[in-house]
Each structure stands twice: as structure tokens, then as C-alpha cells.
C-alpha positions in Angstrom: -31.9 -4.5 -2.3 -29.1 -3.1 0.1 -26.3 -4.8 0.2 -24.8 -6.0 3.5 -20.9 -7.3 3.1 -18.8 -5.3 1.0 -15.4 -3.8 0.7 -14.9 0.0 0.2 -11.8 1.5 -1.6 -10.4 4.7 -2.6 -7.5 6.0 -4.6 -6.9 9.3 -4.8 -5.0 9.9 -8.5 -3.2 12.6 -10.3 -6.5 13.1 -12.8 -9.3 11.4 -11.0 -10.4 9.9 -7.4 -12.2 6.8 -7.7 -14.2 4.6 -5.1 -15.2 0.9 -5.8 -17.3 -1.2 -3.5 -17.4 -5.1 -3.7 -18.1 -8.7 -2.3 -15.5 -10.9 -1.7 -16.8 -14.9 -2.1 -15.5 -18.0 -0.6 -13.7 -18.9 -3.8 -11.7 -15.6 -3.9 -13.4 -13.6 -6.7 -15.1 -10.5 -6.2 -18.2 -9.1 -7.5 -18.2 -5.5 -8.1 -21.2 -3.2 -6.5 -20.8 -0.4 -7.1 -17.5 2.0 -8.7 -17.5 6.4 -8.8 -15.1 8.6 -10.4 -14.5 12.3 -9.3 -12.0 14.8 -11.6 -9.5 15.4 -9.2 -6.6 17.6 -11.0 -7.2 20.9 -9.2 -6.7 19.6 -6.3 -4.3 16.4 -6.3 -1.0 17.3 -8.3 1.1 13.9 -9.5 -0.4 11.8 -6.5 -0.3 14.7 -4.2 -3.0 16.0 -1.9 -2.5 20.1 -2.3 -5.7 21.1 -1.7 -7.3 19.4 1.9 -10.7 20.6 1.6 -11.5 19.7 -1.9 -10.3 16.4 -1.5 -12.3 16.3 1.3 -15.2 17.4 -0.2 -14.3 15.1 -3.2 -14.2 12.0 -0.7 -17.5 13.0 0.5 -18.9 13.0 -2.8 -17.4 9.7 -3.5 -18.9 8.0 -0.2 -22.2 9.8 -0.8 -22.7 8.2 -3.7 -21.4 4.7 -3.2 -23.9 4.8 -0.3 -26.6 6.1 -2.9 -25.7 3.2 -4.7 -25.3 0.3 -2.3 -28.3 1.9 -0.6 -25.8 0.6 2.7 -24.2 3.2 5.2 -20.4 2.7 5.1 -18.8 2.1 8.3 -14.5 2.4 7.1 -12.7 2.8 3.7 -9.3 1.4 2.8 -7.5 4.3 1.3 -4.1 4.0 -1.4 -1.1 5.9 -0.9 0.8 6.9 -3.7 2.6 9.9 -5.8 5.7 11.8 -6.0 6.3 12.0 -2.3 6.4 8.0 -2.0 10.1 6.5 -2.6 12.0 4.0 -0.5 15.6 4.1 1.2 17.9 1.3 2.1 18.6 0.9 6.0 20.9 -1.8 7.6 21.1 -2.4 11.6 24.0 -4.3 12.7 24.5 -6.2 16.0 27.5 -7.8 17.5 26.8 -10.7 19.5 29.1 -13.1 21.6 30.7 -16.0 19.9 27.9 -19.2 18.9 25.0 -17.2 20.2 21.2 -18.4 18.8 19.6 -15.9 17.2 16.1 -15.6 18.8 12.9 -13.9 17.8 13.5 -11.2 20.0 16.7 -10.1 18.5 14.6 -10.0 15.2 12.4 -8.0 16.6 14.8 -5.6 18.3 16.4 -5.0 14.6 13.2 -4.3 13.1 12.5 -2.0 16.0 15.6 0.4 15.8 14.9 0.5 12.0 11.3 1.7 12.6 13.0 3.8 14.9 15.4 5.6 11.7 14.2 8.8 11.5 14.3 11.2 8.2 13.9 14.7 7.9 10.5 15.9 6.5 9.6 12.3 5.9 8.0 8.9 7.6 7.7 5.7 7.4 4.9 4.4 6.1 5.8 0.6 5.1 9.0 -1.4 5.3 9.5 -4.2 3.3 11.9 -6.8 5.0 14.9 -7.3 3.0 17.6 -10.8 4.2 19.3 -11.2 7.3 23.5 -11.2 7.2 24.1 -13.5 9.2 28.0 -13.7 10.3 28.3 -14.3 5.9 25.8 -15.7 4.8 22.1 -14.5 3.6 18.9 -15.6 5.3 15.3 -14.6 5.4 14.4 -16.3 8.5 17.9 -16.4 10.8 16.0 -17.7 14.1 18.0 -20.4 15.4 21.3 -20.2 13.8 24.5 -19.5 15.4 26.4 -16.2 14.9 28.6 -13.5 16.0 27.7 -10.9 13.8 23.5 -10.0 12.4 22.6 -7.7 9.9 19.3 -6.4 9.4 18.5 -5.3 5.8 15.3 -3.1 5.6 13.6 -1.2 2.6 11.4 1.5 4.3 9.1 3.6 2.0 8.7 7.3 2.9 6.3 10.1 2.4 7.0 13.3 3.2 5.5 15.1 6.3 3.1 17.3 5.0 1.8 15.2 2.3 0.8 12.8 4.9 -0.7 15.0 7.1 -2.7 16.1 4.6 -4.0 13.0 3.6 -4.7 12.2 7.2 -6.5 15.6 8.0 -8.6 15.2 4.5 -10.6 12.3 6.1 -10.6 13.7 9.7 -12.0 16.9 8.1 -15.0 14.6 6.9 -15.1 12.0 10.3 -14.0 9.2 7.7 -12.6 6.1 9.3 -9.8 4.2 7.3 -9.8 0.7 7.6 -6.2 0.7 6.8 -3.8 2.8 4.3 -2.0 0.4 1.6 1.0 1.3 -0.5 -0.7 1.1 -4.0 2.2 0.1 -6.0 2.7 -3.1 -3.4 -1.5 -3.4 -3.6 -0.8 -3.1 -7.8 2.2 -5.4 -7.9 0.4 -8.2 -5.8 -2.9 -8.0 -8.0 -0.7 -7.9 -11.3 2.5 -10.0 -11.1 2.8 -14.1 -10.6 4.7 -15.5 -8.4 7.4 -16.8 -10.6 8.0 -13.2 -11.8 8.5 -11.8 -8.3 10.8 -14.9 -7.8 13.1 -14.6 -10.4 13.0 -10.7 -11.0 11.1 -8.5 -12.3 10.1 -4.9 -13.1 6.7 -3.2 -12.8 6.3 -0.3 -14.2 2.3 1.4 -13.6 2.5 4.4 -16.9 -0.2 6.9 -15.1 -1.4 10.1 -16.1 1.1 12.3 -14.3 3.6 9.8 -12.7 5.2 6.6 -13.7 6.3 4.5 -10.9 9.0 1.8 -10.6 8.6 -1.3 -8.7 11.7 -4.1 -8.6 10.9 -7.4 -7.2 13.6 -10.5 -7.3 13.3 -13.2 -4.5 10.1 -12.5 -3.6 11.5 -9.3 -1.9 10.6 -5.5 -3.2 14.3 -3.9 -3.6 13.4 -0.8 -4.8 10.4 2.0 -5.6 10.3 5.2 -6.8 7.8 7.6 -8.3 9.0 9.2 -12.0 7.4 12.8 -11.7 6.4 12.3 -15.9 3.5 10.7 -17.3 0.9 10.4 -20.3 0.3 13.8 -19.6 3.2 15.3 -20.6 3.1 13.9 -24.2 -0.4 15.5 -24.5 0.9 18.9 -23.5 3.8 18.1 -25.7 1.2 17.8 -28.6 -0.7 20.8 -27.6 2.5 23.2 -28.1 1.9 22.6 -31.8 -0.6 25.1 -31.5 -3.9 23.1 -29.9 -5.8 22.8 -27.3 -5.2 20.1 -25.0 -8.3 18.3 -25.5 -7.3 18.3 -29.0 -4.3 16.9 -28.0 -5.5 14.4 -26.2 -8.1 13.4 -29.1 -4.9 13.0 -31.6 -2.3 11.2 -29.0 -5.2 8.4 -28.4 -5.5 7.8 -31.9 -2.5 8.2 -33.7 0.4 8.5 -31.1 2.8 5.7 -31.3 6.0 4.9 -28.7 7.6 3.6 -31.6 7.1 4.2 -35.6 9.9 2.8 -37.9 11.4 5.8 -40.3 10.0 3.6 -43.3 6.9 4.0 -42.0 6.8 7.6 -41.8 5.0 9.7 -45.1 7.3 13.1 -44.6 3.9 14.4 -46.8 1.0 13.4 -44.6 -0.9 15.2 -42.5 -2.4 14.3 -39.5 -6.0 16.7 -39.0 -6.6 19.0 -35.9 -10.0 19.8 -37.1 -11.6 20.7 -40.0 -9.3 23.8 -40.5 -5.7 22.8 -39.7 -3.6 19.6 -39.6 0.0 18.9 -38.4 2.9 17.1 -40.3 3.1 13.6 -39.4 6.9 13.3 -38.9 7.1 16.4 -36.5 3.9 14.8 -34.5 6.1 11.4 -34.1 9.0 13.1 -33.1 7.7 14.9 -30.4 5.6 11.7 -29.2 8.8 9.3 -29.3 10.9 12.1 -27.6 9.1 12.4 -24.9 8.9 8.5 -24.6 12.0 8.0 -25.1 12.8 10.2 -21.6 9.9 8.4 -19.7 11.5 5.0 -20.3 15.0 6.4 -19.9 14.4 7.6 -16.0 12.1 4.3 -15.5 15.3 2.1 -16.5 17.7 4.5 -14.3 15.7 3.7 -11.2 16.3 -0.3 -11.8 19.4 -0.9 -9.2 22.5 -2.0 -11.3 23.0 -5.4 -9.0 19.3 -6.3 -10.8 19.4 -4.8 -14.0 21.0 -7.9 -16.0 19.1 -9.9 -13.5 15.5 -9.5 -14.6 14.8 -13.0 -15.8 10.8 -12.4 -15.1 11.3 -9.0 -17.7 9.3 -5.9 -17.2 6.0 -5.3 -17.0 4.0 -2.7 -17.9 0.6 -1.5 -16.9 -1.3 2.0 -16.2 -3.1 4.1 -18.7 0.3 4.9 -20.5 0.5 1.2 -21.2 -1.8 1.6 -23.9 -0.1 3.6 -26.2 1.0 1.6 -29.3 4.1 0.4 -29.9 4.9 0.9 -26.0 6.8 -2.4 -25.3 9.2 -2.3 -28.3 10.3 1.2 -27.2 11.2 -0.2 -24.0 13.0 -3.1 -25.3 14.9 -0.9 -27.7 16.0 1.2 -24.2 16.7 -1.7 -22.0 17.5 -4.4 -24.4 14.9 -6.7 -22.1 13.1 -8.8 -24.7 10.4 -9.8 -22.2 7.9 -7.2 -21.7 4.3 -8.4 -20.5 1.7 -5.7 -20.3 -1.0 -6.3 -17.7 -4.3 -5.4 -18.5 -6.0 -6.5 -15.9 -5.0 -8.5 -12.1 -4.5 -12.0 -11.8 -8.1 -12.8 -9.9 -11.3 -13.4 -11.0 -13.7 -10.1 -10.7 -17.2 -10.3 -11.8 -18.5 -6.3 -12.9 -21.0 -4.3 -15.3 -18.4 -1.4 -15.1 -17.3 -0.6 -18.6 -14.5 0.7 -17.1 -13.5 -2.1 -15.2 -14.9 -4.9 -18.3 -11.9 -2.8 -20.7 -9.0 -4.0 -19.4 -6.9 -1.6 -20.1 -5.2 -1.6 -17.3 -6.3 1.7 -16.2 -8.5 0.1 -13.1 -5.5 -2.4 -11.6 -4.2 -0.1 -9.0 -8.0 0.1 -7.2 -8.9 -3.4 -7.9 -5.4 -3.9 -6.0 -6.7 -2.0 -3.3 -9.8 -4.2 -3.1 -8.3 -7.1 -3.3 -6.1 -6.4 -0.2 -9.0 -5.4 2.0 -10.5 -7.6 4.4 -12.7 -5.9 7.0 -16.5 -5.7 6.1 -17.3 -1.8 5.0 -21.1 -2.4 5.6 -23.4 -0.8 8.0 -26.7 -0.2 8.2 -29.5 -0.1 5.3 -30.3 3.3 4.3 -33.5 4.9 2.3 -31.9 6.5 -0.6 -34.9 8.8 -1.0 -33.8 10.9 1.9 -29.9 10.6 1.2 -29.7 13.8 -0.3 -32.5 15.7 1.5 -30.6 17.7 4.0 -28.2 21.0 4.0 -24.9 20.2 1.7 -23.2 20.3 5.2 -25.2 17.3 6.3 -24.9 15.2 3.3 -21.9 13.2 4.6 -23.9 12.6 8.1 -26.9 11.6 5.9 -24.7 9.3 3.8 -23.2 7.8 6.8 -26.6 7.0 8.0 -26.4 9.5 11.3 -27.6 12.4 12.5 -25.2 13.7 13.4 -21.1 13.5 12.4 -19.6 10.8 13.9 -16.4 10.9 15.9 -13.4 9.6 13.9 -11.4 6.9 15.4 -8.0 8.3 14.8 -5.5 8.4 11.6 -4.0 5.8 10.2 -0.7 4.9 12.1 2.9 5.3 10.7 4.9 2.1 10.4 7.4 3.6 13.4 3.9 4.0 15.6 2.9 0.6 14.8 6.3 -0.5 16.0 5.7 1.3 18.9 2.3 0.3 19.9 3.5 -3.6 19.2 6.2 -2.8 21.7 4.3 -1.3 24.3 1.5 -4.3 23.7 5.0 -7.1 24.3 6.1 -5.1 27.4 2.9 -4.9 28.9 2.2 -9.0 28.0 5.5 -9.3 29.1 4.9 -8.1 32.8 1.8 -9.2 33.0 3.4 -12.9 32.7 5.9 -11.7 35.4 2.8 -11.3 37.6 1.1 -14.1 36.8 4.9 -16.2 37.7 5.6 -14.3 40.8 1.5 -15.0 41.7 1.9 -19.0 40.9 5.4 -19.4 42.8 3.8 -17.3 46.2 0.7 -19.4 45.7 3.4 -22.7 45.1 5.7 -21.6 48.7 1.9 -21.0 50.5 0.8 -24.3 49.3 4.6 -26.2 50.2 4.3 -24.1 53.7 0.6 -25.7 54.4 1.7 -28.9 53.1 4.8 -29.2 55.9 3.2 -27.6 58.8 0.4 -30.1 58.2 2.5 -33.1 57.7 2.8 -36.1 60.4 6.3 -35.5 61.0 5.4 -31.9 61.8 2.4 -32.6 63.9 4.7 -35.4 65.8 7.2 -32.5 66.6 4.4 -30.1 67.5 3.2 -32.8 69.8 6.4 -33.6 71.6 7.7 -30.3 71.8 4.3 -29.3 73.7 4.8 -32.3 76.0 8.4 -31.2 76.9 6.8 -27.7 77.9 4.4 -29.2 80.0 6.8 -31.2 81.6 9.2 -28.6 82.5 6.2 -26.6 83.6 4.8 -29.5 85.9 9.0 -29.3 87.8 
């Protein structure tokens, strides 16, 4: 049976692209339809789109076969940003204002507009995440209605460079795919993964992925910083592999005997760990090279936590991603940060109903798309297609096909930047803005036509109309 109210997400990853479909219900779980994996490392490079039309293609492949699966066209995806290009700035817009003067809503805005305004080189704004208000000395989140002489506006924008937007833009315009909406998937992670009372008191998330590791750092209920570690799982398998192996090999032996932290007591200087059948590797050279390159990844994660939150982390750190799996993984990060409270999320904080091995693991490995689908809430669903003919047409008519068409459909334009959103909710405000001006200046000419009527009309008037016509015809008549 097709289905008919979903939600369709996509993040593109560093070793994989998947696609998940599901139905929110009325108590706030989700039931998942439908989930599809693509390889994606020739193409996408720690997060980054390189190659536009294979991820395009990739994409098309994904939709194709979510459609195939939900045997439903799909109208809009919501699409997750992320990878080495994302990383966020500080920005602070500072107004003078006379003496005991209200702050109002507008000045708000008019901050938050000249910091959407900032502009970087190479980069845009894709988010900003609203930091306090100074106002005169003291700290507020909502200023509105308090006296000052002096605002601040404290802003956290997060950037992507130029061209790895673009291209992330022009790889579902290539393919006439319209996005719902583009999320920032480590703020879609961190609200599927961490409570409220972590975000409140401070807290690190750290998502281990296959070639990134990114830093999140929460404390009032405010993101203060983000920033993408270009090192990830990854690495320690192609670490392994330079004691001569392939990297599948390597990969084989890091998931079943790689450890973030092994005591020396522990380790037999005379056992050897097997390859294959033919060769083996000493078991003290395969720690060190494992905890090495650990001890790096956790070293440039704990440099990215600002020094004003550091010893302020009362919510700890948590961990999650792929990487979060590796043995051992929260006592080498407490032995780096000293931070005894290390949680690692397997899985987000709602209740989501799947048959998806994958998703049923809880590994952690699936949080950032379920993030993703959590966050979306515009129904995906079109019309009912016949799976039987999905795939019966020319390879360059499949996506048409998928989408239930004959022919490509027009897309309805990229996904703004933060700054054009700004811009557009400016231009909306001016034009509601003289459009009320009409309306006033329309009511008040109406109001003086209406008081004009009402006086001409009035007995006093008529009486003067009437005596001042007399005392014509009078002086006529001498």
C-alpha cells in the first residue's frame, strides 16, 4: 500500500549518502518507511561535495528508490549540511542610544539585520545562532522593554564556504530536486541527542564520524561554538593499514580489537594479533599506533572547547558517531580532559518505531539522519506511483519516472542563505509596513470625507445656508 504522509531526509556523509522516509504521529514518535544507503567516498571528501554530478546522480538514486519503496512520488526533501567547510565565528553589533530609551523589537531586529548583513570572504551564512543581548552591563536574552544607553548584539553565525555551497545547491538543481529546507546537522544531532538539562548547564557534543569529528558546545541553552576536526575513524584504519595491509584488513582488525585505551598491564609484548592466515602483527605496536592516533583526535576536539567553558561543563561531554564505538573511547577522553562525565549516545531522545537493522543497532551511527527527520515538518508525499513502471524508461528519465512525471519538473529555487532570508523578511516588513501607511492615510481621507458630509449636513449649517440665501435674495429684490 503507498504511503501518503511522510518525511524525506538526506545526509550527504564523508563514506556514505543516506535517505530515510518516515511518519510523524500525534504523540511525537516516528515510524520509519523506508531508509537507502549509497557509497559516497569518491565523490564527497570529509563532508564535502567535490564531485556535482555524482552526487547528483547519487541523490537520484537515493530518491528512486525511496519512491520504489514508498511506492509514493516525493514532492521535497530536507537536506543536512555539514563537513569541513562548516565552522562558526563570533560577531557583536553595537548601538548607542540616547539616555533611558526602551529597547523595542525593531531595534532587535535591526541588530540581527546588520549581522546577517557581515560579510566574509569565500564564505556565507548559513545559520546564526542568537547569543545574549549587553544591555548597558548587564546580560539578557530577551532585552525588549528595558531601558538603556548602550545595546549589544552577540551573534554566532555558522559559515560554509562559497563553492561548497554552490555545489551543494547546483547538485539538486542538476536533478530538479526541491529542498524543503537545509538544516545544520550538528544543531539537528544535538537537538535529537542531548536533554535539556545538559544544554542548560553545559555541555559538549562531540559526533566521532568516519572522516570528521565535529565539536558542538552548548551552556544556557545557547550553542557557543562549532567546528569541524578534519580527522576521523578513518584515519586509525589507514594508520593500521601502513603495517603492511590492506585497508579492508584494517578495518576488519580495528573493529575487533582496537581499543582508545588499553592499560600497559594489559598488554602481552608476545602476542600476536592475526592478519590472515599467513601473517600477524605484534599486539603492542597495533595499540600504540591505535591510542596515538586517539590520543590526537581527542586532543584537537578538547582545543576547540572555548576556555571561558572548559571548566564549566557541568552536563560533561558527550559522545556519539561511529567513532563512539570504539572501546575504551570515554576513558581516553577523560584521561585528556580530566571531565569524569562522559555519556555516549547511542541513539536520540524520541521514540522511533523501524525494521532497519541499522537504525534497531543503536550505535549511534544513524543519530545525525534521524535528527534530520525529526526536525522536518512539511509532508514529502505526492502521488501513488506503480512501481512496475518506475524503472522502465531511459536512465535519463528515471528521476522523472521516480518523481511521478513525464517530464522534469521545474525546481523552485535553492535553498536561501541566512543573509537572503534576512533580506526577504525585510523587504516582506517594508512592504507590510507601507501597505499599513495606505490603509491609515485611506481611513483618515475616508474619516475628513465623512466629518466634511457630517458638517455641511448638519442643522447649524443648513440654518446658515438658509439665511445666507435669504440675504442674497434680499439684496437682489433692492
Amino acid at each position: 500500500m503507498a504511503a501518503k504522509d511522510f518525511i524525506v531526509a538526506i545526509e550527504l556523509g564523508s563514506s556514505k549518502v543516506t535517505g530515510i522516509a518516515g511518519r510523524k504521529n500525534l504523540d511525537g514518535s516516528i515510524n520509519v518507511l523506508a531508509v537507502v544507503k549509497e557509497e559516497s567516498s569518491s565523490f564527497i571528501r570529509k563532508g564535502v561535495v567535490y564531485n556535482i554530478d555524482k552526487t547528483a546522480l547519487c541523490i537520484s538514486n537515493i530518491i528512486k528508490k525511496l519512491t520504489n519503496q514508498l511506492k509514493t512520488d516525493i514532492t521535497q526533501v530536507y537536506v543536512g549540511v555539514g563537513g569541513q567547510s562548516i565552522r562558526s565565528v563570533r560577531n557583536v553589533i553595537a548601538k548607542e542610544l540616547p539616555p533611558a530609551t526602551k529597547v523595542t523589537q525593531e531595534m532587535i531586529i535591526d541588530l540581527m539585520d546588520a549581522n546577517s548583513a557581515m560579510k566574509y570572504p569565500e564564505q556565507e551564512i548559513l545559520d546564526v545562532a542568537q547569543q545574549e543581548y549587553k544591555v548597558d552591563s548587564q546580560y539578557q536574552t530577551d532585552p525588549v522593554g528595558i531601558q538603556c544607553s548602550h545595546i549589544e548584539g552577540n551573534f554566532l553565525n555558522i559559515l560554509q564556504r562559497n563553492t561548497f555551497y554552490k555545489n551543494l545547491n547546483k547538485c539538486f538543481d542538476t536533478i530538479n530536486v526541491n529542498v524543503a529546507e537545509m538544516y545544520i546537522s550538528p544543531i539537528a544531532l544535538a537537538d535529537s541527542v542531548l536533554t535539556e538539562a545538559e544544554k542548560r548547564s553545559g555541555c559538549a557534543l562531540v559526533d566521532l564520524g568516519a572522516d570528521t569529528t565535529t565539536v558542538s558546545v552548548y551552556s544556557k541553552n545557547i550553542l557557543r561554538h562549532l567546528a569541524v576536526i578534519p580527522l576521523g575513524s578513518n584515519n586509525i584504519t589507514k594508520d593500521i593499514a601502513s603495517l603492511q595491509m590492506e585497508e579492508a584488513d584494517a578495518e576488519k582488525m580495528k573493529l575487533k580489537y582496537a581499543s582508545a585505551y588499553t592499560e600497559n598491564a594489559d598488554i602481552d609484548n608476545d602476542l600476536q594479533l592475526p592478519i590472515d592466515s599467513d601473517r600477524s602483527v605484534d599486539l603492542r605496536k597495533f595499540v600504540e599506533i591505535v591510542e596515538s592516533r586517539l590520543e590526537e583526535i581527542v586532543a584537537n576536539v578538547w582545543y576547540q572547547v572555548p576556555a571561558e567553558y572548559s571548566d564549566k561543563l557541568l552536563g560533561g561531554i558527550i559522545l556519539t558517531g561511529g567513532g563512539s564505538n570504539l572501546k575504551n573511547i570515554d576513558k581516553a577522553f577523560t584521561n585528556h580532559t580530566h571531565i569524569d562525565k562522559i555519556r555516549i549516545a547511542k541513539f536520540v531522545n524520541h521514540t522511533i518505531t523501524s525494521s532497519n537493522p541499522d537504525i534497531n543497532a543503536k550505535n549511534g551511527m544513524m543519530n545525525t539522519i534521524l535528527g534530520l527527520l525529526i526536525k522536518g515538518d512539511r509532508n514529502c508525499a505526492g502521488d501513488e506511483v506503480d512501481p512496475n513502471n518506475l524503472f522502465s524508461q531511459k536512465p535519463e528519465d528515471n528521476l522523472a519516472a521516480a518523481l511521478g512525471r513525464t517530464e522534469m519538473p521545474k525546481k523552485q529555487g535553492v535553498v536561501p542563505t541566512e543573509a537572503e532570508k534576512r533580506q526577504q523578511e525585510e523587504e516582506l516588513r517594508k512592504k507590510k509596513e507601507e501597505e499599513e501607511r495606505q490603509e491609515r492615510e485611506r481611513q483618515e481621507e475616508e474619516e475628513r470625507r465623512q466629518a466634511q458630509e457630517r458638517k455641511e449636513n448638519s442643522p447649524l449649517n443648513k440654518g446658515l445656508k438658509w439665511l445666507k440665501k435669504m440675504s442674497n435674495i434680499i439684496t437682489a429684490e433692492e
